[in-house]
C-alpha positions as CSV (number, residue, x, y, z in Angstrom):
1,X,-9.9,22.6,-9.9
2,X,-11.3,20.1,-6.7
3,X,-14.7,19.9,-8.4
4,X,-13.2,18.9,-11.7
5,X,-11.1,16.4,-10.4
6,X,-13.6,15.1,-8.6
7,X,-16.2,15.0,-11.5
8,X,-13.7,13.5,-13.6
9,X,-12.9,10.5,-11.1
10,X,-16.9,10.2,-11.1
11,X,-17.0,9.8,-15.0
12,X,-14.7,7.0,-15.0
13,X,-15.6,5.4,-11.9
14,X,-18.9,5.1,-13.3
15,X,-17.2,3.6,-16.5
16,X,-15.0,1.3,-15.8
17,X,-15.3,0.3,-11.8
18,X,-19.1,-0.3,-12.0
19,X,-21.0,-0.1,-8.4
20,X,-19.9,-3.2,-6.7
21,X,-22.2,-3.8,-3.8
22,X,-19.7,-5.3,-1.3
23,X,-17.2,-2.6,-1.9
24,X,-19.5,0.2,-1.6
25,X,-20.7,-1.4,1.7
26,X,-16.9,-1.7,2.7
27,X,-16.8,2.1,2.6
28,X,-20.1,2.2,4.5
29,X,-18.7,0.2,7.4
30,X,-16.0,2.4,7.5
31,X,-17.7,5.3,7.5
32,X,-19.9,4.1,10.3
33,X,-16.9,2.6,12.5
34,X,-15.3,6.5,12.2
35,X,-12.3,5.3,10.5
36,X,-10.6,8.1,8.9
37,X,-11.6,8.2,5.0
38,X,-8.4,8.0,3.7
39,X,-9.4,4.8,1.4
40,X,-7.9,4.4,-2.0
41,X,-10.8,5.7,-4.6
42,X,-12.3,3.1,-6.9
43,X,-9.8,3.9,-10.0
44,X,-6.8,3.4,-7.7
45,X,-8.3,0.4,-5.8
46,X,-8.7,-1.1,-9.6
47,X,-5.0,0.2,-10.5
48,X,-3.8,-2.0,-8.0
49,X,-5.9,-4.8,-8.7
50,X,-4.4,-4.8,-12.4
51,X,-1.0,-4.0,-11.1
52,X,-1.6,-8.0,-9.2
53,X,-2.8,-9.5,-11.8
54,X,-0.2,-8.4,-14.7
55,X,2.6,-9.1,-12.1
56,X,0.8,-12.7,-11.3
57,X,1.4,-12.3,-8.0
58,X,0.9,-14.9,-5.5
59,X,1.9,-13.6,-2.2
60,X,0.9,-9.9,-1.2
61,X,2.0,-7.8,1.8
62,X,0.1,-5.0,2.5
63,X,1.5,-2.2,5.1
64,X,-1.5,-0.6,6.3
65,X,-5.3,-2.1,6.6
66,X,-7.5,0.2,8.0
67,X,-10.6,-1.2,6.7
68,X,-9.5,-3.2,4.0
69,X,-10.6,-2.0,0.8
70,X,-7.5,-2.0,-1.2
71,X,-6.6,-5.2,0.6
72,X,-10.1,-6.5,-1.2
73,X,-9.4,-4.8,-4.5
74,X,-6.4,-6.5,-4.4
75,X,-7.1,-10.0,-3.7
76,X,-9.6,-10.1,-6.3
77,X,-6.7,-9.9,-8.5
78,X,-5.1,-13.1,-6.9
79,X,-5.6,-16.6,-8.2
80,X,-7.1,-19.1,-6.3
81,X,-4.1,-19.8,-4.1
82,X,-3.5,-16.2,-3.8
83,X,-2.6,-14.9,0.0
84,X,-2.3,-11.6,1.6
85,X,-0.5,-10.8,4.7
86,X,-2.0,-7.5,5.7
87,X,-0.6,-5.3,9.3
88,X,-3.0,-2.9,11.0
89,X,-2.0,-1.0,14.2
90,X,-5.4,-0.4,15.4
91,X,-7.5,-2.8,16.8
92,X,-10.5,-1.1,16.1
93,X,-9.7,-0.9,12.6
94,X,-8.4,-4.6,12.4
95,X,-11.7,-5.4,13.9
96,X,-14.0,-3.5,10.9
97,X,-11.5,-5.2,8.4
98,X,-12.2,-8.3,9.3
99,X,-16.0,-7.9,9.4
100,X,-15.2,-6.7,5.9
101,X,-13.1,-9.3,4.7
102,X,-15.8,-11.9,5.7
103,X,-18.4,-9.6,3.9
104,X,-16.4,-9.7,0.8
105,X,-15.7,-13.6,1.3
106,X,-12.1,-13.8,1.2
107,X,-11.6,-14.7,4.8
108,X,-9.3,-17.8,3.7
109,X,-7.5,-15.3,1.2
110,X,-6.7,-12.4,3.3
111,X,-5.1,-12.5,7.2
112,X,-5.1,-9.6,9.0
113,X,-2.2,-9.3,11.5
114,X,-2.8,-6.2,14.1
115,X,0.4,-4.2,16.2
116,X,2.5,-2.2,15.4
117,X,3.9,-3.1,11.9
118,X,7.7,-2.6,12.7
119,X,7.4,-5.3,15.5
120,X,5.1,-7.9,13.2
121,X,7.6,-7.5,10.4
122,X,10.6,-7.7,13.1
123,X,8.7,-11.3,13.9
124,X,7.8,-11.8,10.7
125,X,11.6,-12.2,9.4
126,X,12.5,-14.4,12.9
127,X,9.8,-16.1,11.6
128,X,11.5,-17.3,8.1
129,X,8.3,-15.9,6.4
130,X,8.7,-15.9,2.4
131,X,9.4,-13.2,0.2
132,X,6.1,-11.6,-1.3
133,X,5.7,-11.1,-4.9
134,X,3.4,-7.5,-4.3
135,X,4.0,-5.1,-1.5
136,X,1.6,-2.3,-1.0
137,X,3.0,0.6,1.6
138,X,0.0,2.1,2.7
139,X,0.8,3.8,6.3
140,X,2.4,6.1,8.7
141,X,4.7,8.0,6.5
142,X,7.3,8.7,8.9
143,X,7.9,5.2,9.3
144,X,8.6,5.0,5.5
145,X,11.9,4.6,5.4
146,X,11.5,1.6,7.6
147,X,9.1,-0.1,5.5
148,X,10.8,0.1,2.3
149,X,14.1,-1.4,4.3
150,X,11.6,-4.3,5.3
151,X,10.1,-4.1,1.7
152,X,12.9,-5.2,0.3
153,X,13.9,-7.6,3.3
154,X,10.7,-9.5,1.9
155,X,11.3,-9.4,-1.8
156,X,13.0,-11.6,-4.7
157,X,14.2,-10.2,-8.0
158,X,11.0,-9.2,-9.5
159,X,8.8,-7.9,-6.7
160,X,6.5,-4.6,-6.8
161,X,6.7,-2.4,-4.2
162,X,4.1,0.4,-4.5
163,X,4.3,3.3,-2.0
164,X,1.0,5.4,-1.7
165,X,0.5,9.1,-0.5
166,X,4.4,10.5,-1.2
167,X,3.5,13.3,-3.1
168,X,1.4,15.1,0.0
169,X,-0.2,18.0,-1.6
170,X,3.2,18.7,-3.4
171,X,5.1,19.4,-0.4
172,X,7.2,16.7,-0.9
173,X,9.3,18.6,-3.0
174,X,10.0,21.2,0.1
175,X,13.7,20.8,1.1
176,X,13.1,22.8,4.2
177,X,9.6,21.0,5.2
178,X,9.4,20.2,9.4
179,X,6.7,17.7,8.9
180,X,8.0,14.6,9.7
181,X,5.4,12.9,7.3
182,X,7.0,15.0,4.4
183,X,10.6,14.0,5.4
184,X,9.7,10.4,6.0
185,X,8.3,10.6,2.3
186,X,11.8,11.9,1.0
187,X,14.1,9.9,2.9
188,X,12.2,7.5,1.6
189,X,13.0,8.9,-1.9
190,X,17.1,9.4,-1.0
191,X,17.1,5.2,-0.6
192,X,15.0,4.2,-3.1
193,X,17.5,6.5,-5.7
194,X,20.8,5.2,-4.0
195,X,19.7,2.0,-3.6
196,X,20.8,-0.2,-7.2
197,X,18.3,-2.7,-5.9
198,X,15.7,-1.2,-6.8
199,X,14.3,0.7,-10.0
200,X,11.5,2.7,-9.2
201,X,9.6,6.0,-10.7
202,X,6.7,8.4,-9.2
203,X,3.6,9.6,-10.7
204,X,1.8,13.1,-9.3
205,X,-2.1,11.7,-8.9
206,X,-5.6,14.8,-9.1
207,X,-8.7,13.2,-8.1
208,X,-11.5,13.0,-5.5
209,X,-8.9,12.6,-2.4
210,X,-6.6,15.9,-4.1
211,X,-3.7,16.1,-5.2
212,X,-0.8,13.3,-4.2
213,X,0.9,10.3,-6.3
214,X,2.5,7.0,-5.7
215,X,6.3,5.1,-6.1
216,X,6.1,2.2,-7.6
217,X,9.1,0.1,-8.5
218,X,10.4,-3.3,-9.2
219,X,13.1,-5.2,-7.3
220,X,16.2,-5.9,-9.2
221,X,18.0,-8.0,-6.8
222,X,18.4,-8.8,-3.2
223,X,20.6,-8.7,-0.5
224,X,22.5,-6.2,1.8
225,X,22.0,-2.2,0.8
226,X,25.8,-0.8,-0.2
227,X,25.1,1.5,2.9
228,X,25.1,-1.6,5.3
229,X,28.0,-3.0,3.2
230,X,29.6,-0.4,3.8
231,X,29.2,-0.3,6.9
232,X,31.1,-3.4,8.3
């Protein structure tokens, strides 16, 4: 079934993402650099290019660079003022997504911000930064839970948070899983469905990088979890 997913992902590629010479360099520069080809495909890449523009978002956070090309997908969905805020642990990899980023021209668009994300989010919020209107969750899945608890730290009533990679070959759906990556994935489910700030759904994804899916949901309001309400 591999080689007809992946044929399939061809055909439409070919379709309706036509060969863009920057981004297919992007992937070149990757592949040269050794980063790990864990890329969005095209399709996707253009999903969340279409997922900015019918939100009309301004302000983007992106959890996860590695060498940028989602983050480039997305902000050619941005309008002029468009920004991205985008947090890469790796140096190496912060360093090939720049050179990208400048390839692609979008250098007053995008920022990269590298360390580990959990402390630039932590300085981030000490920082008063704004609420984003986009947020893209693109990285270590243990950390998941995490993220989405800063996801919504960052949003307003109306914000998209997209999670990437929860559905991990199906084995998300394992109760009894050890992998830490699976059970950051599904505690990352257990908030997101007790959490009435959110409203949020899953679709199972085949394609050229297998089989896994995405969240994606929109912020209905702000403020304190009932947990941490609870809690005091």
């Amino acid at each position: 079934m591999k080689q007809t997913w992946e044929q399939v992902d061809e055909y439409m590629t070919d379709l309706l993402c036509p060969n863009d010479h920057v981004l297919d360099d992007v992937l070149v520069a990757n592949r040269n650099a050794d980063l790990p080809e864990i890329d969005v495909t095209g399709t996707q890449g253009k999903l969340l290019q279409l997922l900015v523009q019918m939100k009309g978002a301004k302000r983007i956070l992106e959890i996860g660079t590695l060498g940028a090309y989602s983050t480039i997908w997305m902000a050619r969905g941005l309008p002029d003022d468009g920004k991205i805020v985008t947090l890469e642990l790796e140096p190496r990899h912060a360093e090939v997504a720049k050179a990208n980023i400048k390839r692609a021209g979008l250098e007053q668009t995008i920022e990269v911000r590298t360390g580990n994300a959990l402390d630039s989010l932590e300085k981030m919020a000490q920082a008063g930064e704004e609420p984003f209107d986009f947020i893209f969750i693109d990285a270590d899945k243990p950390s998941n839970p995490q993220y989405l608890k800063w996801a919504l730290h960052f949003s307003r009533p109306g914000t998209v948070i997209f999670g990437d990679n929860v559905v991990r070959d199906g084995e998300v759906a394992n109760r009894h899983s050890t992998d830490p990556r699976v059970k950051g994935v599904r505690t990352f489910f257990d908030m997101i469905a007790g959490d009435p700030r959110i409203s949020a759904t899953a679709i199972q994804t085949v394609g050229s990088k297998g089989y896994d899916g995405f969240m994606i949901g929109i912020v209905q309001q702000t403020g304190q979890s009932p947990q941490k309400a609870n809690d005091r």
